[in-house]
C-alpha positions as CSV (number, residue, x, y, z in Angstrom):
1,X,-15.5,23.6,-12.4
2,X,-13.0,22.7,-10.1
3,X,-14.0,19.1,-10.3
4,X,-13.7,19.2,-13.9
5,X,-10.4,20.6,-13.7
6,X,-9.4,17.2,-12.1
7,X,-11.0,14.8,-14.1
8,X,-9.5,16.1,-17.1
9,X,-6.0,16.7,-15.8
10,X,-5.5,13.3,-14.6
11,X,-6.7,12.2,-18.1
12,X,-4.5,14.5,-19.6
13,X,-1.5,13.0,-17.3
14,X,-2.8,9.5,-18.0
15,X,-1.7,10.0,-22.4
16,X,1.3,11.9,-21.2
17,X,4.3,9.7,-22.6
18,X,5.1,8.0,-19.5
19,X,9.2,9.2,-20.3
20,X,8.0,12.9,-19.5
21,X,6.0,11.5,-16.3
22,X,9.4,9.8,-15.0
23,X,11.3,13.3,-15.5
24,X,8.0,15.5,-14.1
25,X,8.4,13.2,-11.0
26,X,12.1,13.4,-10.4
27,X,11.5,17.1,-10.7
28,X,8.6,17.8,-8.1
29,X,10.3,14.7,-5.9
30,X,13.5,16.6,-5.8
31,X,11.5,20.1,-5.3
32,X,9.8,18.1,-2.3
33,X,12.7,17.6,-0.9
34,X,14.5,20.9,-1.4
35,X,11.7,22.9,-0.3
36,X,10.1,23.3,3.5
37,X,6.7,21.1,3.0
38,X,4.8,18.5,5.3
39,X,5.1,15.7,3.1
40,X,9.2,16.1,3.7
41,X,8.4,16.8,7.7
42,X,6.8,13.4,8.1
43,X,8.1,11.3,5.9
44,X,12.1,12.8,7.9
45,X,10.2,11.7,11.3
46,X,8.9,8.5,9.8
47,X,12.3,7.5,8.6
48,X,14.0,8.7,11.8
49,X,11.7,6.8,13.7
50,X,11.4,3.2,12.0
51,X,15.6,3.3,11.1
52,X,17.4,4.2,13.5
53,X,20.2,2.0,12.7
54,X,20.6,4.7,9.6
55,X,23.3,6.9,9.9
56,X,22.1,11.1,8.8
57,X,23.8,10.7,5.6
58,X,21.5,7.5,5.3
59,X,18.4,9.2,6.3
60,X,19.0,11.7,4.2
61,X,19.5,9.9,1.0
62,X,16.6,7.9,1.6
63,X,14.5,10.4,2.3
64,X,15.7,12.4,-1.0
65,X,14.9,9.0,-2.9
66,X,11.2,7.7,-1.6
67,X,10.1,11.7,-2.3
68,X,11.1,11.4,-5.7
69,X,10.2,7.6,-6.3
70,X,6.9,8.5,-4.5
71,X,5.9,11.6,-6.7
72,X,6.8,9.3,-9.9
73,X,4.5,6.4,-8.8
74,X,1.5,9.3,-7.7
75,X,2.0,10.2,-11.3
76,X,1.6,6.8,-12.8
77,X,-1.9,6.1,-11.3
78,X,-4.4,7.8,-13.5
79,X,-2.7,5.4,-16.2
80,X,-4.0,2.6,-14.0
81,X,-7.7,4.3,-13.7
82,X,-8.3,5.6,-17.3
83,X,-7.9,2.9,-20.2
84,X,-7.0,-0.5,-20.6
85,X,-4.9,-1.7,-18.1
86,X,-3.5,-4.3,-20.1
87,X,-1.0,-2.6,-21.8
88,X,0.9,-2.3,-18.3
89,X,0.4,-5.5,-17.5
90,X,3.2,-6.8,-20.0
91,X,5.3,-4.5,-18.0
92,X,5.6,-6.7,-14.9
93,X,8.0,-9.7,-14.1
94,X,7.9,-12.3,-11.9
95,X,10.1,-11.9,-8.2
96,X,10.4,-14.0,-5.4
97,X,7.4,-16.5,-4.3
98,X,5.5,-17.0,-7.1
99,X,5.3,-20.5,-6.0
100,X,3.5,-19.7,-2.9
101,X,0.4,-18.1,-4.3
102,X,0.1,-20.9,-7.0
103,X,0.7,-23.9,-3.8
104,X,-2.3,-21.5,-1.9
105,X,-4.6,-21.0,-4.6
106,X,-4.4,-24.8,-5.5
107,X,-6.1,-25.6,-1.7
108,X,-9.2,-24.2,-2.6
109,X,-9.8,-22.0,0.3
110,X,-8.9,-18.9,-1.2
111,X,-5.8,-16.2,-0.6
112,X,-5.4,-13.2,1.7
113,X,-3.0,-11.2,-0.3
114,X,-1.5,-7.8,2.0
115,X,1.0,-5.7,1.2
116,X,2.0,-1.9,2.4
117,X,1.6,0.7,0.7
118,X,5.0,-0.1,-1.6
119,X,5.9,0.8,-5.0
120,X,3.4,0.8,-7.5
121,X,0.2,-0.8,-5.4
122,X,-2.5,0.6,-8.3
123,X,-1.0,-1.9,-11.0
124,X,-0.3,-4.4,-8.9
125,X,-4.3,-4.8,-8.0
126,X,-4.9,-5.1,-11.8
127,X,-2.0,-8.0,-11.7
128,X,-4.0,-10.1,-8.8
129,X,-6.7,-10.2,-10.7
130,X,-5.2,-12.4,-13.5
131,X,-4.2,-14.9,-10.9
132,X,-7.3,-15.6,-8.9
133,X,-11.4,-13.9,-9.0
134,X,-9.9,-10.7,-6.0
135,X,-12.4,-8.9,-3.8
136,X,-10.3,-5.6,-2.6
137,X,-11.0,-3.3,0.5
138,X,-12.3,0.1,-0.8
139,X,-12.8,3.0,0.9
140,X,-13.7,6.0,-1.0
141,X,-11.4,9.5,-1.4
142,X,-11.5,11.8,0.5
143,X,-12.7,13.9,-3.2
144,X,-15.5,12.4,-3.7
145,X,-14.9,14.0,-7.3
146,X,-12.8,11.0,-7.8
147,X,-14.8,8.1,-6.4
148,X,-16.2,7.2,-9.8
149,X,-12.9,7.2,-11.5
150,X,-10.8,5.1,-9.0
151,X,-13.7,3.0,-8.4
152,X,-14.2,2.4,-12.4
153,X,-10.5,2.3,-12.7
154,X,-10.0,-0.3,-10.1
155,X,-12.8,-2.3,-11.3
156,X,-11.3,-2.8,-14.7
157,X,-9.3,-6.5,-14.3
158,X,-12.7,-7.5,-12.9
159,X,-11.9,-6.7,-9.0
160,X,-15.1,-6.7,-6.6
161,X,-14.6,-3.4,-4.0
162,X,-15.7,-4.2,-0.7
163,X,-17.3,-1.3,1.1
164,X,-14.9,-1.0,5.0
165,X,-19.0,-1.9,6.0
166,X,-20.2,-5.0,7.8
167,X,-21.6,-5.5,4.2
168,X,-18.2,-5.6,2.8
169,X,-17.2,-8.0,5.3
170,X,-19.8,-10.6,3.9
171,X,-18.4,-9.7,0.2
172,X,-15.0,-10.3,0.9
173,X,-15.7,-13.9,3.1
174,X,-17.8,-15.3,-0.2
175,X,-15.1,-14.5,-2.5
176,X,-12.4,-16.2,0.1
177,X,-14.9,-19.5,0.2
178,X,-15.3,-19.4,-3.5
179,X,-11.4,-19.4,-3.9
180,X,-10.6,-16.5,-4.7
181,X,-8.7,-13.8,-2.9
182,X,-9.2,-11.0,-0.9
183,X,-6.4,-8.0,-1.4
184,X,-5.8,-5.3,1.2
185,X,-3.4,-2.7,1.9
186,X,-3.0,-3.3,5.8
187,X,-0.5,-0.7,6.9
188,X,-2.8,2.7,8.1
189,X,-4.4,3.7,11.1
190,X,-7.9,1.6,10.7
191,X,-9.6,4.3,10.9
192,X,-8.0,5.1,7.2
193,X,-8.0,1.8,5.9
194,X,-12.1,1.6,6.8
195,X,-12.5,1.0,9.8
196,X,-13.3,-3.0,11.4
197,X,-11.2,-1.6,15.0
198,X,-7.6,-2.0,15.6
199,X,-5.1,-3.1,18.6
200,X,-1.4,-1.5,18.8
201,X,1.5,-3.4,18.0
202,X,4.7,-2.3,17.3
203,X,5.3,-1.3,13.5
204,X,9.4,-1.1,13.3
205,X,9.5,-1.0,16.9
206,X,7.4,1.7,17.9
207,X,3.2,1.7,19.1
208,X,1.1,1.5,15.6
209,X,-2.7,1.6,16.0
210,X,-3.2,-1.5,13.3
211,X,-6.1,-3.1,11.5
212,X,-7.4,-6.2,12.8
213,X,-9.7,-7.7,10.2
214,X,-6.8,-9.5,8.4
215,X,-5.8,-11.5,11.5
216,X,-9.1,-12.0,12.2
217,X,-10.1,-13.6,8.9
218,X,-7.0,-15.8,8.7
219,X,-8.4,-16.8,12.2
220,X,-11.8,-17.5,11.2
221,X,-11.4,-18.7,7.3
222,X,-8.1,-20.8,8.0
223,X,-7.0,-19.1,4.6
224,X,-3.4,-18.7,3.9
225,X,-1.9,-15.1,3.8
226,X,1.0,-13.9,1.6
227,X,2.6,-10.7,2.0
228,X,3.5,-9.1,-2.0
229,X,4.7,-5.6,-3.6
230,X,5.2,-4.3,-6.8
231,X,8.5,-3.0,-7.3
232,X,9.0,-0.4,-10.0
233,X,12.8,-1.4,-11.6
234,X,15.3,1.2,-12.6
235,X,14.1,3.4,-15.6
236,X,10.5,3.0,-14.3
237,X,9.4,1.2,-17.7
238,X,9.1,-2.2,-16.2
239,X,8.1,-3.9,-12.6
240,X,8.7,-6.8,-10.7
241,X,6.5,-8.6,-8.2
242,X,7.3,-10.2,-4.8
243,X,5.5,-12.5,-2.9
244,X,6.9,-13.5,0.9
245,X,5.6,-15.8,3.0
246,X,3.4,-14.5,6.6
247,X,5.2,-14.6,9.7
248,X,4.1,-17.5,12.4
249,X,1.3,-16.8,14.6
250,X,-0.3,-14.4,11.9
251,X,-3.7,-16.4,13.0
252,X,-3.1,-16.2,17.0
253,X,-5.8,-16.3,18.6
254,X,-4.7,-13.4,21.0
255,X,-5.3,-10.6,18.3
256,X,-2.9,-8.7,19.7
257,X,0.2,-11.4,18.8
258,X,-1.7,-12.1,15.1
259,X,-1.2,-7.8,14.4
260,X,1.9,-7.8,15.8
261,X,2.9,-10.8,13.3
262,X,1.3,-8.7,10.6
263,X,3.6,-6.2,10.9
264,X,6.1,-8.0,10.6
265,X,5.4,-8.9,7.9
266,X,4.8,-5.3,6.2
267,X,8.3,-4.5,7.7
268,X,9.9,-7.5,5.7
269,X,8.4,-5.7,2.3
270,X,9.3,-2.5,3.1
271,X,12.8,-3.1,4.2
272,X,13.3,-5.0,0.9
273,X,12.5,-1.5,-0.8
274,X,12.7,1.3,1.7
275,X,12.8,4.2,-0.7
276,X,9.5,3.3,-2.7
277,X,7.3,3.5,0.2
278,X,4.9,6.1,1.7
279,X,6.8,7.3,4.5
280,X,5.1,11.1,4.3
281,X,1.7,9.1,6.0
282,X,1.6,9.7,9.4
283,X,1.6,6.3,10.8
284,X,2.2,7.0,14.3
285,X,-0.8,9.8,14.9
286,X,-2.9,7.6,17.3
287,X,-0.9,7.0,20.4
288,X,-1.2,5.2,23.4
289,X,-2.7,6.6,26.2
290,X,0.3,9.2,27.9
291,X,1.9,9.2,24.8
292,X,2.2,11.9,22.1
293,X,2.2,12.4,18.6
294,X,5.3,12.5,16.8
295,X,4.0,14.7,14.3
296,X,3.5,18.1,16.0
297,X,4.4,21.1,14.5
298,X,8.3,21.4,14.7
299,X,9.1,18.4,14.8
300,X,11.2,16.4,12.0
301,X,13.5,20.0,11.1
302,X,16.6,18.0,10.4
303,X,17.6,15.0,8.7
């Protein structure tokens, strides 16, 4: 029952004029922030953390902002699972760096395409796969209720899901030597993002237990990497995606070097937008040995 009660409220929220979406998500964004909860505890430490350089007021209103554009892309998604995702698709303008996916794809040996997890990341899959044939990372919900739906809905622009599975490691190589490209969302712990190991380098200056495989198949594929996000524009009825180019060393052969020039990278998005990204994940859980979590109870009270 409870199940059911999903499936058909997030189709229910999918043919919800996407107007009354925008206001639902002001509404439980500004309630998220008014209101004690853990998504505003992290996201304050996050923010605290990764921006210093912002002054409280700062902080504050950024906070205030990422909850609410946050909640208003959470609500978007089932639109990008259920139905054709065409009819968003008109919604999105060109940004910065078009040219460098079109110079990459033209070499033949297929794209790496990363991005954080920045604006509206659902719609943005369906908007690769008009460029290029894209194999994406896919790791499955944690309700499994959902695995069907997000794995139809992602499926729908003809994107191949690669299991985080030695497996899915084959998948994604073919479709790099065919051409094509392989997207990935590269800014978790990898034991979130699916596993394949991870190294810590410093994500906006602090320790970040990072992914590896990207560095490791722009080591062993010589394919180019591009950084992109899709931002969602005032009003929320239209988007605009940006492309920026990897930072140097991105394919080091010390692996630790290569992640640290991967995030880099993920910072230079997420500075560009700071309030439309997912600062309420906790990025910093996995420590160092001798160092603590950020995140215990308590912690992150004040702005």
């Amino acid at each position: 029952m409870r199940d059911k009660i999903i499936f058909y409220g997030l189709r229910g929220l999918a043919s919800t004029p996407l107007i009354a979406r925008q206001w639902l998500g002001a509404l439980v964004g500004w309630l998220l922030y008014l209101i004690p909860n853990e998504q505003r505890r992290i996201a304050r430490i996050n923010i605290a953390l990764c921006l210093p350089e912002f002054s409280a007021r700062e902080r504050r209103s950024l906070l205030r902002r990422s909850l609410v554009e946050n909640a208003r892309i959470l609500l978007e998604m089932p639109s990008m699972w259920i139905g054709d995702p065409r009819r968003w698709l008109g919604r999105i303008e060109p940004g910065e760096g078009g040219e460098l996916v079109a110079r990459a794809l033209a070499k033949g040996g297929g794209l790496i395409a990363a991005g954080p997890h920045l604006g509206s990341w659902e719609l943005a899959l369906h908007h690769l796969c008009t460029l290029a044939p894209v194999t994406a990372l896919y790791r499955p919900p944690r309700n499994h209720s959902l695995d069907g739906l997000i794995r139809e809905g992602r499926s729908r622009m003809g994107a191949r899901l690669a299991p985080a599975a030695p497996q899915g490691v084959k998948r994604i190589l073919a479709g790099l030597k065919g051409g094509g490209m392989f997207a990935l969302l590269c800014d978790q712990e990898p034991k979130a993002a699916g596993g394949q190991g991870g190294v810590f380098a410093p994500f906006f200056g602090q320790p970040a237990d990072s992914m590896v495989l990207l560095c490791r198949l722009a080591r062993n594929t010589g394919a180019p990497v591009l950084f992109w996000y899709l931002e969602r524009l005032p009003g929320g009825r239209r988007y605009r995606m940006h492309w920026l180019p990897a930072p140097e060393g991105i394919d080091d052969p010390d692996i630790e070097r290569a992640v640290t020039a991967m995030n880099r990278g993920l910072e230079a998005c997420i500075r560009r937008c700071p309030e439309q990204y997912n600062w309420s994940y906790k990025r910093f859980y996995t420590q160092p040995e001798g160092r603590g979590t950020p995140y215990h109870p308590g912690r992150g009270g004040s702005a």
